[in-house]
Rosetta silent file (secondary structure, phi, psi, omega in degrees, C-alpha in Angstrom):
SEQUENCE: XXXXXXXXXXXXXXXXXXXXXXXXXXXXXXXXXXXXXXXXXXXXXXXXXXXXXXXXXXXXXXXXXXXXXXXXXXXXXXXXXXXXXXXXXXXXXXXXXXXXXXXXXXXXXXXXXXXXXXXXXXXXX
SCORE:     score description
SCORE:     0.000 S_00000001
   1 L     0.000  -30.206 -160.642   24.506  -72.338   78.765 S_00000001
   2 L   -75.086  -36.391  179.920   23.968  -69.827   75.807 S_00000001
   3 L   -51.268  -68.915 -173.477   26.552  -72.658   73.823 S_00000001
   4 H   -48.850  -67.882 -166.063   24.209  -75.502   74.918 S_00000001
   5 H   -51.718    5.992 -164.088   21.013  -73.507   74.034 S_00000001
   6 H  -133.149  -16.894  163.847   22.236  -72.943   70.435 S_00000001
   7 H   -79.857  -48.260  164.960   22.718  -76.851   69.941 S_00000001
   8 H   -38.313  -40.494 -146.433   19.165  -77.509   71.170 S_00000001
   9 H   -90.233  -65.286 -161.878   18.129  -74.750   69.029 S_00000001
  10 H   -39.320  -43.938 -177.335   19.699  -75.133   65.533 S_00000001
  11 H   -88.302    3.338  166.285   17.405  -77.701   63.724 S_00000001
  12 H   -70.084  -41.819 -179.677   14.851  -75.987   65.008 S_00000001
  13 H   -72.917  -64.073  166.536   16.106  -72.651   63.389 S_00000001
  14 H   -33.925  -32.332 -158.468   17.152  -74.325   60.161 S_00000001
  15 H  -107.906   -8.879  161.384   13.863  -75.928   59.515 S_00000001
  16 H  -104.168   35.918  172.288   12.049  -72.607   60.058 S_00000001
  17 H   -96.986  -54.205  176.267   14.604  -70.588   57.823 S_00000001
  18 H   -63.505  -23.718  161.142   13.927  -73.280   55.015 S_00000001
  19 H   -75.685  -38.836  162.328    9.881  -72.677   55.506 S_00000001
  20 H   -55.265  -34.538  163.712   10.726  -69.154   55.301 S_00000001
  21 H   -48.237  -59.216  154.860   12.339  -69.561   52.637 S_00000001
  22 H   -41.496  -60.287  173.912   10.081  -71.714   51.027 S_00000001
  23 H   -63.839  -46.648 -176.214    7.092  -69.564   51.507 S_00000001
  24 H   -55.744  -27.672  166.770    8.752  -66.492   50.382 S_00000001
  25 H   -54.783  -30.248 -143.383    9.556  -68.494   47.381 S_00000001
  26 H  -100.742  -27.422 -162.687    6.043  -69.577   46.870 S_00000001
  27 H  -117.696    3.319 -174.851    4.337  -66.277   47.504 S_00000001
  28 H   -96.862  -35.388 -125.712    7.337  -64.267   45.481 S_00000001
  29 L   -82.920  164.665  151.652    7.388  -66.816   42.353 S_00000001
  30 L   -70.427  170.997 -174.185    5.386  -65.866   39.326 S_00000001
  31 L  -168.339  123.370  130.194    2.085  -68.527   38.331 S_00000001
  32 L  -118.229   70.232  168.939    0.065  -67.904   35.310 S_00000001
  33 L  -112.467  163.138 -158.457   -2.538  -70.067   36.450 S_00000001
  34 L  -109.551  124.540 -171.570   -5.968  -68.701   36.975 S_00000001
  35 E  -136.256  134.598 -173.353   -6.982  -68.808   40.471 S_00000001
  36 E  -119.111  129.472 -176.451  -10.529  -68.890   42.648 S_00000001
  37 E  -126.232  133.302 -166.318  -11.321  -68.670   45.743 S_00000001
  38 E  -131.812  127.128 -159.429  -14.372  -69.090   47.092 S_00000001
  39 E  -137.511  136.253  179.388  -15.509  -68.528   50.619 S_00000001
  40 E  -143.990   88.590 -159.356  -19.594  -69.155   52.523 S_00000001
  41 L   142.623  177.315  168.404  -19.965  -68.031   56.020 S_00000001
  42 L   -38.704  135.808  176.691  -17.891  -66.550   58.761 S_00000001
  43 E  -152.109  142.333  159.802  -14.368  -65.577   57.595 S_00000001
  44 E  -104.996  136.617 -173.618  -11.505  -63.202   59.452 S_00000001
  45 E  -154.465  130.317 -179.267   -9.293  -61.741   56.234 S_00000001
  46 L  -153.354  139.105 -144.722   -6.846  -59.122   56.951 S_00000001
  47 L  -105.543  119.370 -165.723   -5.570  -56.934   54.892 S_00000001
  48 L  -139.890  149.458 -166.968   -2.217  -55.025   54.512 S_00000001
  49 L  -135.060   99.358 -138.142   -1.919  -51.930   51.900 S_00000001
  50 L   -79.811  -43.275  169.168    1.948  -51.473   51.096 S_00000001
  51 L   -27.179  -63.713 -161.652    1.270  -47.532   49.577 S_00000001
  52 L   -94.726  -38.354 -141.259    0.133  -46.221   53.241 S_00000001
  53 L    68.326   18.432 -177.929    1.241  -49.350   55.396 S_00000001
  54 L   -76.189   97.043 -144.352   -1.929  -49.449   56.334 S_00000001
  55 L  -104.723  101.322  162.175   -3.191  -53.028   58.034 S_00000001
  56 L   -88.181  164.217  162.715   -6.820  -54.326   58.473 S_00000001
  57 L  -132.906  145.440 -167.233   -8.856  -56.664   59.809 S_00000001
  58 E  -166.005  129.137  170.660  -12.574  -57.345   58.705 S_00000001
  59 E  -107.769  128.411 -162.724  -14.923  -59.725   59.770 S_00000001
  60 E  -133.346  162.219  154.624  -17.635  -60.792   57.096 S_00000001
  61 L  -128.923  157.213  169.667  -20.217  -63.219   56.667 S_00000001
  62 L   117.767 -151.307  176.958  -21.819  -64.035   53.431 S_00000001
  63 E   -90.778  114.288 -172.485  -20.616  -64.974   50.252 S_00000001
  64 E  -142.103  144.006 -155.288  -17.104  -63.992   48.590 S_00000001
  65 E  -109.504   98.156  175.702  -15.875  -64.809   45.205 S_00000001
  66 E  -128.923  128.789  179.030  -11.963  -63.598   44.303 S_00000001
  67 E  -140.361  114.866  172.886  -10.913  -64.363   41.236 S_00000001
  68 E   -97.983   74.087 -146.988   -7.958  -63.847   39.397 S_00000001
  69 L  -112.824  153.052  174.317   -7.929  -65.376   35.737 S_00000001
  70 L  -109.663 -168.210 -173.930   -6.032  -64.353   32.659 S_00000001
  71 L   -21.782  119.750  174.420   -7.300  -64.409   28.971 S_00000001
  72 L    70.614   40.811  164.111  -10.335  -66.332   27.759 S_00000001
  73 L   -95.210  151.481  157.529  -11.823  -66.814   31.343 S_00000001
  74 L  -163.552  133.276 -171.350  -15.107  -66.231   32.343 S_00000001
  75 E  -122.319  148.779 -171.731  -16.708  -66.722   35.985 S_00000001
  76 E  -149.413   94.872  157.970  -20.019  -66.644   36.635 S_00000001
  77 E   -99.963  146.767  167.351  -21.873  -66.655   39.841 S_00000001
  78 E  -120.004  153.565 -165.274  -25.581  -66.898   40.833 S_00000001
  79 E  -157.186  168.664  167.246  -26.705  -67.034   44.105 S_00000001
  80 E  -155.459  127.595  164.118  -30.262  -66.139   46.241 S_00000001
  81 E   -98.671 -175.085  131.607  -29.653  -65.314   49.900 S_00000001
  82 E  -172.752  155.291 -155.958  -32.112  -64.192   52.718 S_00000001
  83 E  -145.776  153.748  179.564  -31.593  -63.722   56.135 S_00000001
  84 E   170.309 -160.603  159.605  -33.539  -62.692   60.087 S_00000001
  85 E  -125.046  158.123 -167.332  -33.950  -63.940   63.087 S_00000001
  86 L   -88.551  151.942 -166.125  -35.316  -67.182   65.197 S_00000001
  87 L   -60.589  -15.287 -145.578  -37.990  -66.328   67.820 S_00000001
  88 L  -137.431   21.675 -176.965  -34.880  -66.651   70.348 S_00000001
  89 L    44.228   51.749 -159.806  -33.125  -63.816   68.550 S_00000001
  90 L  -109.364 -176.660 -150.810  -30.387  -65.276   67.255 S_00000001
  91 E   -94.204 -179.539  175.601  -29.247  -64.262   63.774 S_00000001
  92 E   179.319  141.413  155.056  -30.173  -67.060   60.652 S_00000001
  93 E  -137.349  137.240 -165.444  -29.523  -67.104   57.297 S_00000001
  94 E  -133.994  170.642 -160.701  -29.562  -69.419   54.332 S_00000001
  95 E   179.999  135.673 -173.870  -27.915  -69.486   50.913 S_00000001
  96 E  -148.914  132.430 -175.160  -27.474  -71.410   47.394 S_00000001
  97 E  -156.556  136.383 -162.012  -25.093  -70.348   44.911 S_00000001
  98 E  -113.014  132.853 -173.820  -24.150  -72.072   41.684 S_00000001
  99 E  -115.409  126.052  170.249  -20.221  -71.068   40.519 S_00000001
 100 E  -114.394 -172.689 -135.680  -19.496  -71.666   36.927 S_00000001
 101 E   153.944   43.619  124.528  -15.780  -71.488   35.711 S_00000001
 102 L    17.536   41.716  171.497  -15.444  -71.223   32.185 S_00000001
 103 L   -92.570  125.879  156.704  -11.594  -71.547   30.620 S_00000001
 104 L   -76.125 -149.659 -161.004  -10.080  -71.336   26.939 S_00000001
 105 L   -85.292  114.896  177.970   -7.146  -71.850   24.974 S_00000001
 106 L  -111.630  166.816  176.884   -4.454  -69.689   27.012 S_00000001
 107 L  -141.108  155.908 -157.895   -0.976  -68.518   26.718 S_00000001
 108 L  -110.583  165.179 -160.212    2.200  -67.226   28.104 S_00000001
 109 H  -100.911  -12.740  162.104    4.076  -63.800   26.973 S_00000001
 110 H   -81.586  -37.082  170.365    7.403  -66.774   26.230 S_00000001
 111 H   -57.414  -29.701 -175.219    5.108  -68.233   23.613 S_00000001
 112 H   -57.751  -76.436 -176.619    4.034  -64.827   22.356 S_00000001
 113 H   -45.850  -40.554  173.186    7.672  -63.678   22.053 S_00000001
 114 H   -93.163   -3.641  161.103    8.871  -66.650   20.237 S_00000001
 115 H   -80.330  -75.079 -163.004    6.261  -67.032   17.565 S_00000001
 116 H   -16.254  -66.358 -168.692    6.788  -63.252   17.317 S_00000001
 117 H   -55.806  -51.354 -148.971   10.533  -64.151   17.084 S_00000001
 118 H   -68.454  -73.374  147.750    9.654  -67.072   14.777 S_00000001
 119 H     2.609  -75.336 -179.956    7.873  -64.750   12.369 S_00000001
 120 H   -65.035  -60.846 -156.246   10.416  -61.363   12.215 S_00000001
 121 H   -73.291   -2.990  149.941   12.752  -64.582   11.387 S_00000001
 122 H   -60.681  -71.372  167.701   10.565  -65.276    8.100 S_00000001
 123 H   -17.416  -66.130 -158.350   10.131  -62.124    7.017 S_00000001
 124 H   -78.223  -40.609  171.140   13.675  -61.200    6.951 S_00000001
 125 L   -36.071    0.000    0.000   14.505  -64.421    4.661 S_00000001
């Protein structure tokens, strides 16, 4: 049976080795693209902190902005919330928020290095 069960099995196990694979590629790889996230309302986000090993969970409402941009970015939100409750005590809240997103002329540390390189190879002529 254990023979049978491992024929049954296999493309299953192959096609989640190659999404492991895949993801780990994906969430390993370097990117220097500038990336925003934007989130407005109930959210579950959890949290893992590799120093301690320490693992959260946090439940939020409201507005949350993560942004990770390199050189000659600039993000800019405005927003106006307010919040209370309906005669029937349930919770209510309302919200408008304008996200602006701002990029220049950017570059990579191989462009850097090879004008650098380009340069030093003037010089010394």
């Amino acid at each position: 049976m254990n023979g049978e069960f491992l024929k049954v099995m296999r493309p299953f196990l192959l096609i989640g080795a190659a999404l492991a694979a895949l993801t780990a590629m994906l969430c390993l790889a370097g990117c220097g693209h500038n990336i925003v996230t934007y989130g407005d309302g109930i959210g579950l986000e959890t949290t893992f902190r590799p120093d301690n090993g320490n693992f959260g969970v946090v439940l939020r409402y409201g507005k949350v902005l993560t942004a990770t941009v390199r050189e000659n970015t600039t993000v800019e939100m405005q927003g106006e919330g307010s919040g209370g409750s309906e005669a029937e005590g349930k919770a209510a809240a309302s919200s408008s928020a304008n996200l602006k997103i701002t990029t220049g002329r950017q570059t990579n540390g191989y462009t850097v290095d090879a004008i650098r390189a380009k340069v030093e190879k003037a010089v010394e002529r």
